[in-house]
KOLVEXTOR-569166 format. One record per residue (C-alpha): residue number from 1; residue in one letter; x, y, z. Coordinates in nm, 4 decimals. Layout:
// residues N
{NUM,"A",{X,Y,Z}} ...
//
This chain:
// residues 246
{1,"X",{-12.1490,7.4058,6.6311}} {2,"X",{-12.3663,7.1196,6.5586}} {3,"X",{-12.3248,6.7724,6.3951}} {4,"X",{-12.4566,6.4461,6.3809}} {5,"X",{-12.3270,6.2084,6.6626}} {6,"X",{-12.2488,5.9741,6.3697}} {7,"X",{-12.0517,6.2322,6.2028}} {8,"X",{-11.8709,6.3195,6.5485}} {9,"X",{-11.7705,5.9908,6.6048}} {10,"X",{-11.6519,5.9217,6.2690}} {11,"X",{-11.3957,6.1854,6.4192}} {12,"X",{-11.2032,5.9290,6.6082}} {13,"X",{-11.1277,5.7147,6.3205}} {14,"X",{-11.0048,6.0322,6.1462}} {15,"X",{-10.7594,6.0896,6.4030}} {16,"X",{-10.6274,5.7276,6.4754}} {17,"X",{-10.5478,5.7774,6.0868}} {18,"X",{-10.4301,6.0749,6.1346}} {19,"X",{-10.2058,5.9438,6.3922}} {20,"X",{-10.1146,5.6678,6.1953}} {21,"X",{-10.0165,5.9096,5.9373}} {22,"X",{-9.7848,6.1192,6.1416}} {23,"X",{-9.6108,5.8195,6.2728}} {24,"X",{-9.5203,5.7057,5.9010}} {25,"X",{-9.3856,6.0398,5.8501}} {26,"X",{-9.1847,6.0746,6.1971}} {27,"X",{-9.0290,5.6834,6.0961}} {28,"X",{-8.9406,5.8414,5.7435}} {29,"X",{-8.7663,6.0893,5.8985}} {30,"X",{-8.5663,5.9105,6.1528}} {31,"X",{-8.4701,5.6052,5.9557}} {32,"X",{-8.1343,5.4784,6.1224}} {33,"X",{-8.0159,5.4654,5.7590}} {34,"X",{-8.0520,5.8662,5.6957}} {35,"X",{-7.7796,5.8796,5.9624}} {36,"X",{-7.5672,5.6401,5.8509}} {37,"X",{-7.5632,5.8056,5.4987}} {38,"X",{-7.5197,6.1283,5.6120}} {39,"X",{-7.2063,5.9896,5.7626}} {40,"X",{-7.0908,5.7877,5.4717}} {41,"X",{-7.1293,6.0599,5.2333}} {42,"X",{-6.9150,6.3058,5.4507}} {43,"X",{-6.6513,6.0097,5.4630}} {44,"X",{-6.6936,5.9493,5.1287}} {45,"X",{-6.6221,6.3291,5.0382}} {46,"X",{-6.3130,6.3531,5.2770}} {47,"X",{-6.1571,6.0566,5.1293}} {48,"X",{-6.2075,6.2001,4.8094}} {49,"X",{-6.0215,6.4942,4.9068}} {50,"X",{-5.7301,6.2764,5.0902}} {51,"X",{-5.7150,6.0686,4.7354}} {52,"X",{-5.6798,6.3892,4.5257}} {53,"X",{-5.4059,6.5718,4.7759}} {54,"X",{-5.2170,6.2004,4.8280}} {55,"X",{-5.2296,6.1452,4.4229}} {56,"X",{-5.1108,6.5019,4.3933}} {57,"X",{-4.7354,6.4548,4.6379}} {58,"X",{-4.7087,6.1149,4.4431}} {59,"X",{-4.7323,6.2533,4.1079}} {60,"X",{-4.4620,6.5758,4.2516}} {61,"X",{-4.2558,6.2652,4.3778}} {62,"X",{-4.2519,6.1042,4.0358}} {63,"X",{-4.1530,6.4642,3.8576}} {64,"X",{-3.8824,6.4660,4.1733}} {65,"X",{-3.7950,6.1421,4.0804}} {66,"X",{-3.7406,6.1511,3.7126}} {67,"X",{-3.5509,6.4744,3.7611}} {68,"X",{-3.2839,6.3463,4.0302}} {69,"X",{-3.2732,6.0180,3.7995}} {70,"X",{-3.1748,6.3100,3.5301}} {71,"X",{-2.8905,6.5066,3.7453}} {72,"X",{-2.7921,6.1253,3.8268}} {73,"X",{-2.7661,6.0284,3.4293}} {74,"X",{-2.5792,6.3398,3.4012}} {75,"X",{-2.2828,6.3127,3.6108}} {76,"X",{-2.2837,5.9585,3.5381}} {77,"X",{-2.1954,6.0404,3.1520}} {78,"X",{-1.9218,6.2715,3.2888}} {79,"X",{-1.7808,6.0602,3.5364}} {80,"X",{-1.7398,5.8117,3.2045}} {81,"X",{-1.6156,6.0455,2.9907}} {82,"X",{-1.3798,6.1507,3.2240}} {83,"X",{-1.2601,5.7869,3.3457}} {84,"X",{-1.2002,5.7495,2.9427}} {85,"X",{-0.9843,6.0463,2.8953}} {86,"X",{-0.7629,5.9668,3.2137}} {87,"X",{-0.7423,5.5847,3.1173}} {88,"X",{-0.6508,5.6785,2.7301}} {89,"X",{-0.3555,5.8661,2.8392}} {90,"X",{-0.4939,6.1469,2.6430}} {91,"X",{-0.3623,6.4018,2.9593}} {92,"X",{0.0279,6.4226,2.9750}} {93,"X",{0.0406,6.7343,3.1555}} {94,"X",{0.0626,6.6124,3.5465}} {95,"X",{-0.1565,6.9607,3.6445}} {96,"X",{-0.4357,6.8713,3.3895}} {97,"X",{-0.4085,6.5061,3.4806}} {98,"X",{-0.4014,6.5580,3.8671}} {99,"X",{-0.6936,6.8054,3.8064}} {100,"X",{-0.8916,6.5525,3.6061}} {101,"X",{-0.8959,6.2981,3.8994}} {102,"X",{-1.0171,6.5202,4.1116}} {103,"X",{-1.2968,6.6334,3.9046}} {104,"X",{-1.3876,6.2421,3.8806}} {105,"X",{-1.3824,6.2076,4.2908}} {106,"X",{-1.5758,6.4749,4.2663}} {107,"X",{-1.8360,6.3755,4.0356}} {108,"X",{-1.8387,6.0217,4.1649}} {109,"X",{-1.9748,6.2100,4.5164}} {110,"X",{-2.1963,6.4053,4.3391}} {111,"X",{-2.2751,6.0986,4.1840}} {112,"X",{-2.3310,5.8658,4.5143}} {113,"X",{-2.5237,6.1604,4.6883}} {114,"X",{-2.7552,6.1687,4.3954}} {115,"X",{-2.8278,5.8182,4.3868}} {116,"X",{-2.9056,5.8570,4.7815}} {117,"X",{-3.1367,6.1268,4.6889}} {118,"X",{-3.3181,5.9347,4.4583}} {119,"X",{-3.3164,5.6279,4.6666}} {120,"X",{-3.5043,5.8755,4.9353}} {121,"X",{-3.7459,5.9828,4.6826}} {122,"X",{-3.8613,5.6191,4.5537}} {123,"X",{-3.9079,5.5508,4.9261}} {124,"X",{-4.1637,5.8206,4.9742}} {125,"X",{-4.3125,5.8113,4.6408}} {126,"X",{-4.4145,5.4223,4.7499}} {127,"X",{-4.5471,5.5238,5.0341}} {128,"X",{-4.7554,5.7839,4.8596}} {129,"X",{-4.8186,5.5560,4.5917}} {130,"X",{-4.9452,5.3083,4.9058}} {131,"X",{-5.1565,5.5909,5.0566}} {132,"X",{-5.3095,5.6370,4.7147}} {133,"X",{-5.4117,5.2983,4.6883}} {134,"X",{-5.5139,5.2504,5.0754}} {135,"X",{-5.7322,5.5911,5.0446}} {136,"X",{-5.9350,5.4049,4.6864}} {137,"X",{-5.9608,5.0941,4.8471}} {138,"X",{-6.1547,5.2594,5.1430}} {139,"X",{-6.3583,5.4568,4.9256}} {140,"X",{-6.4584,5.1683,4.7340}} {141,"X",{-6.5557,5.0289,5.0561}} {142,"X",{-6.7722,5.3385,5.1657}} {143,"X",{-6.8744,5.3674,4.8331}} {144,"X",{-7.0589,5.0074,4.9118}} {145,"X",{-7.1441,5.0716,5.2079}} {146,"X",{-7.3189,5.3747,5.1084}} {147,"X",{-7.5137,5.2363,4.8678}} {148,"X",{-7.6562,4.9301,5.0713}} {149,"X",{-7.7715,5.1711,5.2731}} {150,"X",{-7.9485,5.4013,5.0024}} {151,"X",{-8.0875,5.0294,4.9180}} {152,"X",{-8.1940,4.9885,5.2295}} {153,"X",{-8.3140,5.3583,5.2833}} {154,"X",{-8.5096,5.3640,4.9498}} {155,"X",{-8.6994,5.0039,5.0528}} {156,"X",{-8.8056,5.1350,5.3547}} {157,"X",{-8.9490,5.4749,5.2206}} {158,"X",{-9.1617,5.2526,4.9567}} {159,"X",{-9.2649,5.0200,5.2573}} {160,"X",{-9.3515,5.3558,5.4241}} {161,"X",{-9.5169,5.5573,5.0966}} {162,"X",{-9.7349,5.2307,5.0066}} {163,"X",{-9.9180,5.2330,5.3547}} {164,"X",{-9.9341,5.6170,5.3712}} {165,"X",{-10.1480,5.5710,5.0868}} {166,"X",{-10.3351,5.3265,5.1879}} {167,"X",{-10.3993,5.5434,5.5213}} {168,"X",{-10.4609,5.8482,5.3325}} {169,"X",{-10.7015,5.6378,5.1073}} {170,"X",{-10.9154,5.5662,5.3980}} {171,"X",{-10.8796,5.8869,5.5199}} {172,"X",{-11.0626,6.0485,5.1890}} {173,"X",{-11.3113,5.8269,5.2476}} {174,"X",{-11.3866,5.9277,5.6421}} {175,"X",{-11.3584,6.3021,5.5439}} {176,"X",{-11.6355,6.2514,5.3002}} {177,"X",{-11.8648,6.1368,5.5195}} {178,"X",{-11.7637,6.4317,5.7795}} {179,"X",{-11.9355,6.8125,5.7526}} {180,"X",{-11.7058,7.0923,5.6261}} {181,"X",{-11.7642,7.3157,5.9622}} {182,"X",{-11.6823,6.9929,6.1643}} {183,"X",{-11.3482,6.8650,5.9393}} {184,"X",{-11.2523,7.2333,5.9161}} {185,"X",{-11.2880,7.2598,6.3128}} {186,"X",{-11.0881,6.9265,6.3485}} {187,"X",{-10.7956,7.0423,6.1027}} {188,"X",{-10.7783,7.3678,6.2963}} {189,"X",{-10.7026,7.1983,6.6251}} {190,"X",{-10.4931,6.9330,6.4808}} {191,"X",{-10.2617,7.2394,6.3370}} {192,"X",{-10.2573,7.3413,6.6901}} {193,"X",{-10.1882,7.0211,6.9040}} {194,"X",{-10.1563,6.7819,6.6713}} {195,"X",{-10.4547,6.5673,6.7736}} {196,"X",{-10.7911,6.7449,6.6719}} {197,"X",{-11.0412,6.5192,6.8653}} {198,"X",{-11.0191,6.2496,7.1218}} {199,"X",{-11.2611,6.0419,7.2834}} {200,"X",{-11.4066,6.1353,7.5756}} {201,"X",{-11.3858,5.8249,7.8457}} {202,"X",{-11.4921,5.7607,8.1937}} {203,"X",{-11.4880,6.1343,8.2234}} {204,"X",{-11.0999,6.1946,8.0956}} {205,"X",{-11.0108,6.3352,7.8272}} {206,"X",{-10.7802,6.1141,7.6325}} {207,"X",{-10.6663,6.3493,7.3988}} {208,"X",{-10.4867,6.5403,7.7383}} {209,"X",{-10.5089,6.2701,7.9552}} {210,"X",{-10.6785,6.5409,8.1813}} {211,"X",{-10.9949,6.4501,8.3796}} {212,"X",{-11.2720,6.6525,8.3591}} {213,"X",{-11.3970,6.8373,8.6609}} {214,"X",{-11.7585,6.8181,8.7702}} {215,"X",{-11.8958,7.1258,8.6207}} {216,"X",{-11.7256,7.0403,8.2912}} {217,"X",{-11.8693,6.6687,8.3349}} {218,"X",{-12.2509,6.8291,8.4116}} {219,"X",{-12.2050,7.0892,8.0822}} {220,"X",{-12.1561,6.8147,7.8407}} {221,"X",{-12.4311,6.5690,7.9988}} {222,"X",{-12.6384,6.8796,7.9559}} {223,"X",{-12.5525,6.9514,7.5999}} {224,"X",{-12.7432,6.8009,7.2880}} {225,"X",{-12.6707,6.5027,7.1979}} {226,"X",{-12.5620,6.6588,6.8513}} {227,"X",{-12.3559,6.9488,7.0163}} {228,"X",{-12.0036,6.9605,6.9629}} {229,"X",{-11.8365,6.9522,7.2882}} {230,"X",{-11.4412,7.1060,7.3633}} {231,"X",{-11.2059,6.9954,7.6314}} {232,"X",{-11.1471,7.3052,7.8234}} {233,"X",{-10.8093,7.2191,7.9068}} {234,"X",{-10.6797,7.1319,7.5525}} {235,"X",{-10.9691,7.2850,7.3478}} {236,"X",{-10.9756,6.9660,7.1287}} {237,"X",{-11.3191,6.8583,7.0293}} {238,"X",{-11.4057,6.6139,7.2384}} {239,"X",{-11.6186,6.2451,7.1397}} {240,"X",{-11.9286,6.1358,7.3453}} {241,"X",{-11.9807,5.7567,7.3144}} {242,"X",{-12.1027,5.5298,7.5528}} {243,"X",{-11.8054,5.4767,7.7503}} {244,"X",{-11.8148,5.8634,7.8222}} {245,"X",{-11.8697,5.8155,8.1689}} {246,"X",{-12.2085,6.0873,8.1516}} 
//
């Protein structure tokens, strides 16, 4: 293949663009915020779930609640209606009376265990209640935190997109001046090692760092000056200027 020295040349800009281009994508990729939101948002989802199984026990605590409160109201009303009929002397017979006081011990146990049962269940309802509260305090606090960093994340792909484009602006403008064959040759190798020409310098390769061996060094001084030369170790097209080293 054959092209104008000019054109060759115009290679190297290509690639530092190129270059330029790939390090604005690798940076988009491995912005310390995409990390930290990957990690917020799986936070963010488990305390989610903790908020919706913590809400759930305090809302069974609160039916617990209101139904030993119930069984509580309950004996209470007997344990009144009983104390009434003993103290109104309504029960002569000294079987039915004796019978009737111990019904009312016996309520007034029922009663007191109740009451401690209820007591128990107001404890752990507040502490569910707490949890609840704990658990949407922290995810208003990730929830923050998550979106600074989206902020933060979304400033720094702009600052990235806006000088991609500039780069890939300038690199329209080098392609254009470039022959198919040649940019078509360059794309292939940059596909394949992700550099598709380097400069050729004081006899090294800088695209491989490798340096050329004296038959390779003697092929290219013998080539025309418009011959498109290859690095035999890395096959990348390789950039005569005059700091070559022929």
């Amino acid at each position: 293949m054959k092209a104008a020295p000019e054109a060759q040349k115009r290679l190297l800009d290509l690639a530092e663009l190129d270059t330029g281009l790939d390090r604005l994508r690798h940076r988009r990729r491995s912005l310390p915020e995409l990390a930290e939101i990957d990690e917020l948002s799986k936070r963010l989802a488990q305390v989610s779930t903790q908020i919706i199984a913590a809400e759930t026990e305090a809302g069974d605590l609160a039916r617990d609640q209101a139904k030993a409160e119930s069984d509580v109201d309950a004996v209470r009303v007997r344990v009144e209606r009983d104390t009434k009929r003993l103290d109104s002397g309504q029960v002569s017979s000294p079987k039915d009376l004796a019978s009737l006081q111990s019904e009312i011990v016996s309520l007034r146990r029922r009663q007191s265990d109740l009451e401690e049962i209820v007591l128990e269940i107001m404890e752990r309802r507040e502490a569910a209640d707490a949890r609840v509260a704990a658990l949407k305090a922290e995810r208003e606090e990730v929830t923050g935190t998550l979106r600074a960093a989206e902020d933060r994340r979304d400033a720094a792909f702009a600052e990235i997109d806006k000088e991609a484009g500039e780069l890939t602006s300038g690199r329209s403008v080098i392609t254009a001046d470039v022959p198919a064959d040649l940019l078509g040759l360059y794309e292939k190798m940059r596909e394949q090692s992700g550099i598709g020409a380097a400069m050729l310098h004081g006899g090294r390769c800088l695209g491989c760092r490798t340096t050329l061996s004296i038959a390779d060094l003697n092929r290219i001084r013998a080539a025309a000056h418009d011959e498109v030369v290859r690095c035999e170790e890395c096959r990348r097209i390789l950039v005569r200027t005059g700091e070559s080293g022929l």
